[in-house]
N, C-alpha and C positions, 0 to 999 in steps of 0.2 A: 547484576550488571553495574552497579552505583559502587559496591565493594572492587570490582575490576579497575574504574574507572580510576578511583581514587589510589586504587595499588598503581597505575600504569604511572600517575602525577606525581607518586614518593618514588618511583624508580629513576623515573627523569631528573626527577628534581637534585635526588644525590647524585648521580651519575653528571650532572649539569656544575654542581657544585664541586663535585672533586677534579673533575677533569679541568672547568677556568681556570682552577688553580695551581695545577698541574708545574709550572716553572718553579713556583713558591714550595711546592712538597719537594719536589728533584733537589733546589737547591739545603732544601735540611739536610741532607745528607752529604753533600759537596760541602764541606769548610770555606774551602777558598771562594766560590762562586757564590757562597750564600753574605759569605765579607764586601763584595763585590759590589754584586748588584741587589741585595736586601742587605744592607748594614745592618747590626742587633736586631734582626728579626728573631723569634723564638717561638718553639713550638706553638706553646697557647694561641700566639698573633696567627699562626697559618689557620690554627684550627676555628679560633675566633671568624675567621674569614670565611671558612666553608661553612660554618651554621648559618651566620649569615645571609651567604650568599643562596644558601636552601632554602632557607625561610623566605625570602624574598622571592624566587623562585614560588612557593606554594602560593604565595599572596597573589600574584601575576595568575598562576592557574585560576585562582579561585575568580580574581575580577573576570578574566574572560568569559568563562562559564559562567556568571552571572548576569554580564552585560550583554553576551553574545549568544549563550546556549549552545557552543559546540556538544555538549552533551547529549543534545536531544536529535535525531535524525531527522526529525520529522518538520524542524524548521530549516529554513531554505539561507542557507548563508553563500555570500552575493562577494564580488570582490570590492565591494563599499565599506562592507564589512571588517573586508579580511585587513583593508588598508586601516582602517579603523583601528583593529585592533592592532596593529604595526605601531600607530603611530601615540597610543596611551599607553602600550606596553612601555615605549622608549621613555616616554617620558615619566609614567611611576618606576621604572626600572632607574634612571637616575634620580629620582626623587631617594629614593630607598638607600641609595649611597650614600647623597648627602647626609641622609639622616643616620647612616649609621657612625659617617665620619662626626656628625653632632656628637652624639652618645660617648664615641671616642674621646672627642677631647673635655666634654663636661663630664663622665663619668670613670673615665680613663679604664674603660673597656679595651680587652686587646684588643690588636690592631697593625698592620704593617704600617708602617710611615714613610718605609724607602720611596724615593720618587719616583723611578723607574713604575714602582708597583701603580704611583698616581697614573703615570702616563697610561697605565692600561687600563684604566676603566672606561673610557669610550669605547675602546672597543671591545671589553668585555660587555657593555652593556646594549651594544650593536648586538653580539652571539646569543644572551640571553632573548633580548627581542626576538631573534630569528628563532632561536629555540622554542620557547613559549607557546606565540602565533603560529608556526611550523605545527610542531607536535598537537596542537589544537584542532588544525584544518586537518592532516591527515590522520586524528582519532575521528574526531566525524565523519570524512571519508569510508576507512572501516567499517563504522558503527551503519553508516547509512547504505552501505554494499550488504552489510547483515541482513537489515531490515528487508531489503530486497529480496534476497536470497529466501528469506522465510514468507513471505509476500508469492513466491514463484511457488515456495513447497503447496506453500497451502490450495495456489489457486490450482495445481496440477491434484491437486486430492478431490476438489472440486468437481473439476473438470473430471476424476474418474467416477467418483460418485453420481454427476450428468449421465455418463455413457451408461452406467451400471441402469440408472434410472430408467434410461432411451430404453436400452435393451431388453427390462424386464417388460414396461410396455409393450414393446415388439414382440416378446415370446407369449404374451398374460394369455392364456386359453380362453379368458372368457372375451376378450378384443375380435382373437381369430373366429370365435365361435360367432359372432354377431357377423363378421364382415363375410366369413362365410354363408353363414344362413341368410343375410340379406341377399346376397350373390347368386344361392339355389332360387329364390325367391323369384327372381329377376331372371335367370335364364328362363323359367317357366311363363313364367308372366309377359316378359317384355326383350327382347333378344340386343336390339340395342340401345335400352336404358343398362344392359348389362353388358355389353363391352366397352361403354361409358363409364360404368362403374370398375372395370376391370385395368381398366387405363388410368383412375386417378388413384386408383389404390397401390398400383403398380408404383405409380408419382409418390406416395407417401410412405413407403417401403423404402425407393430408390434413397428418396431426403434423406430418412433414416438411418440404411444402411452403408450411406457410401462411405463411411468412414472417414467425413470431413474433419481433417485435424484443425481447422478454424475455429478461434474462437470466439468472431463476431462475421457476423453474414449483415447483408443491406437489409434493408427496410422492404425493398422488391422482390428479392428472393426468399425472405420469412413468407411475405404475401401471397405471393403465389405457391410454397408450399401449403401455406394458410387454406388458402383456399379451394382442393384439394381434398384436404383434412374434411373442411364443412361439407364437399361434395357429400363424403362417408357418411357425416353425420346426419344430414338429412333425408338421405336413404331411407335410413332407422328411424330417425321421426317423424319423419315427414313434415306435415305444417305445424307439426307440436314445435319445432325447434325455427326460429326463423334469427339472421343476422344483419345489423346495417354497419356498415362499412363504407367508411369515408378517410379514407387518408389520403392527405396532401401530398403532391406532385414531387413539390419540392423536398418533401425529409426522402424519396424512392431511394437514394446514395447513402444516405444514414446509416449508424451501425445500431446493432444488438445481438445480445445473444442468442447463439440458434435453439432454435424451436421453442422462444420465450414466449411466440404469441400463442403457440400450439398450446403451451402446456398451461396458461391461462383460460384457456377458452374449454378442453378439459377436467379446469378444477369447477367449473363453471357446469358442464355437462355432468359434473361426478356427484356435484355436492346441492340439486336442485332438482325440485317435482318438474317432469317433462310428461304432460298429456292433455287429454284431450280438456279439460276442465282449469288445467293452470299452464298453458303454454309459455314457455320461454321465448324472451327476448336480449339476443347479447348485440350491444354494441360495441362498435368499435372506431374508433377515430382519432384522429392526432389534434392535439393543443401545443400551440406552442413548440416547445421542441420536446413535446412528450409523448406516447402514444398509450390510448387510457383504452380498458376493458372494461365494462359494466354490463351488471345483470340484477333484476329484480332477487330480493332474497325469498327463495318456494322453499322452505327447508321439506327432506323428504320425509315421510310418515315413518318408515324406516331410517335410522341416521344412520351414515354410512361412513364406515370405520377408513381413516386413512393414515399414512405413515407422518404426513405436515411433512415432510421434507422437498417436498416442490417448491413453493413459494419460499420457502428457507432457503433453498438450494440457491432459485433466480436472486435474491437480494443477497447472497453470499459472491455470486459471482458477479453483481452487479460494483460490489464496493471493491472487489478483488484486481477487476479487470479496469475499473472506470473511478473509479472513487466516487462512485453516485451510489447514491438510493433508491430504492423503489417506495410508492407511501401506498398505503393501503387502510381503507376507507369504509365503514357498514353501517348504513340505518336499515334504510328501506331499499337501497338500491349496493349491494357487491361492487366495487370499485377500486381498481389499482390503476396507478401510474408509471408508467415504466418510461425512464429517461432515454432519449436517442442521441445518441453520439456522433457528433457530423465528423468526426476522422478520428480512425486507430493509430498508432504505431506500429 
């Protein structure tokens, strides 16, 4: 990208210098016109003028990229800036003249001298201006429409590797096999503890399956999916598994990503002893504008193999979609924080 940038700065730059000088090449060629209006000009002196006028040209590139970082996408240039850079461009842009007209007469470097040619360097040094600072703001432009562009690819790879994830959950045999056998369980036992059970499961399919192309949900509707979810889970554990849950009123309109409280609350069921002897406890509640998951660490007698790409996933799409982080935190108590976002785009 650094080799692009710097080819883009030697193409302008020539192209910047041949063309100001453009009346001065035309007239080497016209006899009469070059008697005219450049008296004794001669090749060298044109040519003399477009190095010149290049090299100046590249020195201009190099201070604004210095001073300003059009180079970098990732810094935010303002029209403070842009005016900024207008108005130091003008002025090393005629600085650079004088000094070449120095050089000229103390070192008797070619040079045109016709006056005509003097008269136009204001406003040759107006076009470079414009050129310089122009070609500067819209390569950032480009550069920073790039950034985006890759910013979109990635978070849509993201986002399918989410759905992939969703999905295999939803199909996993051994998910079906529990929420069914709890279900047999309960028709026999208890008729409507089991169309209670049949209604939230139904809720957490629905969440699932609807094929929400969103890709942040409130804080309200994680919850009450959320909650749902825990319906199933304590089914299966019974008082082995117990939750508190306290989130504030006020984050309810907040954003996150969907089923980021879910898929916390089962790394949490996946990765910890649940019975009768080490019962779990997850909480859950908002700080601040955060909303934190915690659970005792029960590692299980069995360790249980998992892919890590959950928690990678959420802080992948956390920086993707929000430019936030998630922190994640282990002594004696499991703990992540997951940022809420009071409005999307």
């Amino acid at each position: 990208m650094k080799n692009r940038y710097t080819l883009f700065i030697l193409i302008v730059s020539i192209s910047v210098a041949t063309l100001i000088h453009f009346p001065e090449l035309v007239s080497l060629f016209d006899v009469f016109e070059s008697q005219t209006l450049f008296p004794g000009m001669r090749p060298a002196d044109v040519a003399s003028e477009v190095f010149f006028t290049f090299i100046s040209l590249v020195i201009l590139f190099e201070v604004n990229i210095l001073l300003f970082h059009f180079n970098q996408p990732a810094v935010k240039i303002t029209w403070q800036k842009m005016i900024l850079s207008l108005i130091l461009t003008w002025i090393l842009s005629s600085l650079l003249g004088k000094c070449f007209v120095f050089l000229h007469h103390t070192f008797d470097i070619p040079a045109i001298d016709a006056m005509v040619h003097h008269y136009l360097h204001p406003l040759r040094d107006f076009i470079i201006t414009c050129t310089v600072s122009g070609s500067c703001y819209i390569s950032y432009l480009i550069r920073r429409q790039q950034e985006v562009v890759i910013e979109n690819q990635q978070l849509q790879a993201e986002n399918i590797l989410n759905q992939y994830e969703a999905l295999k959950n939803q199909l996993n045999p051994h998910m079906l096999f529990n929420s069914l056998n709890t279900l047999r369980s309960l028709v026999r036992e208890d008729q409507d503890k089991a169309q209670e059970y049949i209604q939230e499961l139904s809720r957490v399919l629905r969440y699932t399956l609807q094929g929400n192309d969103s890709k942040s949900v409130c804080v309200k509707d994680e919850i009450e999916f959320v909650s749902a979810y825990i319906f199933l889970l304590k089914m299966r554990f019974e008082d082995n598994l117990s939750f508190d849950i306290c989130i504030d009123n006020k984050y309810a309109n907040y954003y996150l990503p969907p089923m980021a409280v879910q898929m916390l609350i089962e790394n949490a069921v996946k990765h910890n002893e649940i019975s009768d002897r080490h019962p779990l406890n997850i909480r859950i509640y908002t700080e601040g504008e955060e909303l934190i998951v915690t659970n005792p660490v029960q590692p299980k007698l069995t360790a249980t193999t998992g892919t890590g790409i959950g928690l990678a996933n959420l802080a992948k799409r956390y920086h993707l979609l929000y430019k936030r982080e998630i922190q994640i935190s282990e002594n004696e108590q499991f703990t992540i924080r997951i940022p809420l976002i009071p409005s999307v785009s």
